[in-house]
Biotite code that builds the C-alpha atoms (Angstrom):
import biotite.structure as struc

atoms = struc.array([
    struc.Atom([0.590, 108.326, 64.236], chain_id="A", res_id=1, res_name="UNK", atom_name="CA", element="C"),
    struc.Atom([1.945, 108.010, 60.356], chain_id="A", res_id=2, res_name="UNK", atom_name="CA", element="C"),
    struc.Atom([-0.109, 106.083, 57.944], chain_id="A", res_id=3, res_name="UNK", atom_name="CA", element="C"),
    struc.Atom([1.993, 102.855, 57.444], chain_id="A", res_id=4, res_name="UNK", atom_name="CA", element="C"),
    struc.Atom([2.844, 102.736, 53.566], chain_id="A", res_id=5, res_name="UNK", atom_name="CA", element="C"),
    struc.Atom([1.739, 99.228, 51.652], chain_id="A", res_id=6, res_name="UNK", atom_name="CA", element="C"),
    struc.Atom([5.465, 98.853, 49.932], chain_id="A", res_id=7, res_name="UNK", atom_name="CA", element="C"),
    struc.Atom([7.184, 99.088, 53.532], chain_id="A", res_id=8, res_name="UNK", atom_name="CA", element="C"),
    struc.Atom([7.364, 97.818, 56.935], chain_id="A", res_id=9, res_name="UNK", atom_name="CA", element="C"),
    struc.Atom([6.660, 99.979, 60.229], chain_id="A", res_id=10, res_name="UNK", atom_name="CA", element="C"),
    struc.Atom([10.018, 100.769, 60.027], chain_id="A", res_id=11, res_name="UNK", atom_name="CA", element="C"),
    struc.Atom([10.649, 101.582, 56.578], chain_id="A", res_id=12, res_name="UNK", atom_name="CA", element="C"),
    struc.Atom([12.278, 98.159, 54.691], chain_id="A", res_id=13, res_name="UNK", atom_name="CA", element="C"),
    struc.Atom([10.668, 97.770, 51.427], chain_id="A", res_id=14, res_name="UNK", atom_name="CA", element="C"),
    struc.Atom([8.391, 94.726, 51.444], chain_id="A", res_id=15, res_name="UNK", atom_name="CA", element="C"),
    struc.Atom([10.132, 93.561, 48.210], chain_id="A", res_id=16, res_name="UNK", atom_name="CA", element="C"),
    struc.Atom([13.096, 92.370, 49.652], chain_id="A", res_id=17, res_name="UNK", atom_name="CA", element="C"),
    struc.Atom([16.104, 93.891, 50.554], chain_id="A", res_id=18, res_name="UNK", atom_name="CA", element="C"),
    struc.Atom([19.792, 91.279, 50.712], chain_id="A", res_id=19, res_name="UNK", atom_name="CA", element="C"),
    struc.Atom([20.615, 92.677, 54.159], chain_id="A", res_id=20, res_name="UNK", atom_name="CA", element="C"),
    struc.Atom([20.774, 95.442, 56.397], chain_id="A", res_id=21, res_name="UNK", atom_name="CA", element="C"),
    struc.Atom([22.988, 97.499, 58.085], chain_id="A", res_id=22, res_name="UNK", atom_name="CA", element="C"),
    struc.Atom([23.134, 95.641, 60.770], chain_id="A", res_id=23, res_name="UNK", atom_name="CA", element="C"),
    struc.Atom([24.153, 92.184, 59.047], chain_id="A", res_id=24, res_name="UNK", atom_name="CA", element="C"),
    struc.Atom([27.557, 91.359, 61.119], chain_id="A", res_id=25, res_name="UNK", atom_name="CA", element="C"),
    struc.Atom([25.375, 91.434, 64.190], chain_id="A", res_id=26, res_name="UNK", atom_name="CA", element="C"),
    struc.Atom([23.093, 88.726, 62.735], chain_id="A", res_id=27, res_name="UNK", atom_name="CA", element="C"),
    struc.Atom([26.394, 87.069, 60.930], chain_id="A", res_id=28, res_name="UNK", atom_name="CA", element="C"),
    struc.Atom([24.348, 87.561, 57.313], chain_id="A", res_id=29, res_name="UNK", atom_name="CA", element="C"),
    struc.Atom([21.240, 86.030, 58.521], chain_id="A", res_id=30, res_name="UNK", atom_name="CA", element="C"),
    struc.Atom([22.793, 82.851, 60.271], chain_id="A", res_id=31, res_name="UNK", atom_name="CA", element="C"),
    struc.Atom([21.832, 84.269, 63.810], chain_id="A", res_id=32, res_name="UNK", atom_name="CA", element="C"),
    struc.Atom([18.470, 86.095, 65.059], chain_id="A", res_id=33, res_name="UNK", atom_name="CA", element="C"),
    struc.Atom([17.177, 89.139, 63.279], chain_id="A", res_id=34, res_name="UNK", atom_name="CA", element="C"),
    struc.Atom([18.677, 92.201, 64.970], chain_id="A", res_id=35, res_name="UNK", atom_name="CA", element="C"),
    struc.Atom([15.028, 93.433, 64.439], chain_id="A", res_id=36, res_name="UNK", atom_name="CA", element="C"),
    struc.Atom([12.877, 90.789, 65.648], chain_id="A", res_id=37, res_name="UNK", atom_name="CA", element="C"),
    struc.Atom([11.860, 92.562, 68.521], chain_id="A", res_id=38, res_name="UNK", atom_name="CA", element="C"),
    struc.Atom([11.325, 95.991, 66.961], chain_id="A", res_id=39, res_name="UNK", atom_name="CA", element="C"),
    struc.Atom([10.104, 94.918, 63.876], chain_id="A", res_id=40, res_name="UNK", atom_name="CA", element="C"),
    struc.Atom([9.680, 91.337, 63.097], chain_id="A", res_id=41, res_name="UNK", atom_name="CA", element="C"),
    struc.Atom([8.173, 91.685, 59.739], chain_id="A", res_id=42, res_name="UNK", atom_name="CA", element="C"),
    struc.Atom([11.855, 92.491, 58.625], chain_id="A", res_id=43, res_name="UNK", atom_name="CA", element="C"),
    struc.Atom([13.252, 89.272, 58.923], chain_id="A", res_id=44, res_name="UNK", atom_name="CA", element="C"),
    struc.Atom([10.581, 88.184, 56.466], chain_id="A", res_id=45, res_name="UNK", atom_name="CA", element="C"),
    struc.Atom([11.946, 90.031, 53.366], chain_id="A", res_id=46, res_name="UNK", atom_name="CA", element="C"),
    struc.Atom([15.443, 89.621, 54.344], chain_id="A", res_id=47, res_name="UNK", atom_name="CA", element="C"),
    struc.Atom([17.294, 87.351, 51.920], chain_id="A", res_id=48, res_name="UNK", atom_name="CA", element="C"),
    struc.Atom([20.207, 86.453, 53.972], chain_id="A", res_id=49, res_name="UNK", atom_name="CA", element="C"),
    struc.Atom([18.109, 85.524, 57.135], chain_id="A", res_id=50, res_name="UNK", atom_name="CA", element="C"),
    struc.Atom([15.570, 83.229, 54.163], chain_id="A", res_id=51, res_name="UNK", atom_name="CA", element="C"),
    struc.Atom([18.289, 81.576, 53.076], chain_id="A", res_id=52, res_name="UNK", atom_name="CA", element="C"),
    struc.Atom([19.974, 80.815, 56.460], chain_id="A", res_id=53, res_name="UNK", atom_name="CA", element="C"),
    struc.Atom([16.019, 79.800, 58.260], chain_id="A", res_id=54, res_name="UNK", atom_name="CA", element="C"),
    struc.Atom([14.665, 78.352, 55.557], chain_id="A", res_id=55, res_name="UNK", atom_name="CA", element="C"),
    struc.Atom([11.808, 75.321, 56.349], chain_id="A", res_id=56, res_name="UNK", atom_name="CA", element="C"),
    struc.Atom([11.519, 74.592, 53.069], chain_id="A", res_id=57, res_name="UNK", atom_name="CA", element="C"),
    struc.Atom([14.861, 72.210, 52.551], chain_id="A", res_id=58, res_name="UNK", atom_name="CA", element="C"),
    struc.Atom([15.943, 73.379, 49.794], chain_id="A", res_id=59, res_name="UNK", atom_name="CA", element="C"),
    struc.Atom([19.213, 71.233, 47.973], chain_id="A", res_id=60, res_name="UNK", atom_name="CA", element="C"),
    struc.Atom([21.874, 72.901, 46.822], chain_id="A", res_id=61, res_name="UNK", atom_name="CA", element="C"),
    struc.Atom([23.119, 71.576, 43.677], chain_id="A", res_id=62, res_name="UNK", atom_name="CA", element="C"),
    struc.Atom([26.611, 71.395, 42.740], chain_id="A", res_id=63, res_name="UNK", atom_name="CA", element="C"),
    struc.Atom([28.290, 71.895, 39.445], chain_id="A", res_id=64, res_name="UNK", atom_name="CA", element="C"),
    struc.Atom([30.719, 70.841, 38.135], chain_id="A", res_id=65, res_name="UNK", atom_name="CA", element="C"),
    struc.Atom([33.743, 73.391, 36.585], chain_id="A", res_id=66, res_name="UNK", atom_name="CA", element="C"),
    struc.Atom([33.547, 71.772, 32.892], chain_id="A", res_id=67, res_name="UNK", atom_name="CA", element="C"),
    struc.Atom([30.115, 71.877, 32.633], chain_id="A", res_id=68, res_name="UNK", atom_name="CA", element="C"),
    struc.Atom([30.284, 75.791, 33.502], chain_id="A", res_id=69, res_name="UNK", atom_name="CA", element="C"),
    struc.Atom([32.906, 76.431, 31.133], chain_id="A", res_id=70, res_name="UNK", atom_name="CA", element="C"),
    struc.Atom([31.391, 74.782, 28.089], chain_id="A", res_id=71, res_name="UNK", atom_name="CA", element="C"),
    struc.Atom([28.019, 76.678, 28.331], chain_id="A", res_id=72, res_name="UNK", atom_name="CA", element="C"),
    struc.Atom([30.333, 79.659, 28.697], chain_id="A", res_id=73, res_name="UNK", atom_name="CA", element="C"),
    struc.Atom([31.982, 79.055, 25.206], chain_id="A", res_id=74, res_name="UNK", atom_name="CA", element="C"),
    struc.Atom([29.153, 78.012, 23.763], chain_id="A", res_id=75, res_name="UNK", atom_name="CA", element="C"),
    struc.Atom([27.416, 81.281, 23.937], chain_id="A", res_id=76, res_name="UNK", atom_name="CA", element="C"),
    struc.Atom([30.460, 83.481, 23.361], chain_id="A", res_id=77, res_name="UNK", atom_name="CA", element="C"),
    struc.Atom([30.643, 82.463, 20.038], chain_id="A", res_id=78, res_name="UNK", atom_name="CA", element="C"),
    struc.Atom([28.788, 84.884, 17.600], chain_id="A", res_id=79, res_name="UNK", atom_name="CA", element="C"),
    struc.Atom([29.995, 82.843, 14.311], chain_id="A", res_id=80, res_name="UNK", atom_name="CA", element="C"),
])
């Protein structure tokens, strides 16, 4: 048997976090189960599409509004 790396899992995603794998149509970008969950089901744990679709946490999204975005944009363009 290999020795199991500390950066990755058993097989081979990088425990920093990867935004999806190959097989992201199958899961629908993380909306449906892992397509690894039963092969590896540390995977869906540093997948960012499947975090943001299962998150427990709540988290709000919070909307902006298009004038607000284009005046901080201006703002910092100008070098005078």
């Amino acid at each position: 048997m290999r020795k199991q790396k500390n950066g990755f899992t058993k097989i081979g995603f990088s425990r920093a976090g990867f935004a999806a794998c190959s097989h992201y149509k199958e899961c629908d970008m993380g909306k449906n189960p892992c397509f690894y969950e039963n092969i590896d089901p540390e995977v869906k744990e540093y997948c960012f599409c499947y975090q943001r679709n299962h998150s427990s946490q709540g988290q709000e999204i919070i909307e902006v509004k298009d004038e607000e975005i284009d005046n901080k944009i201006y703002d910092q363009i100008s070098l005078f």
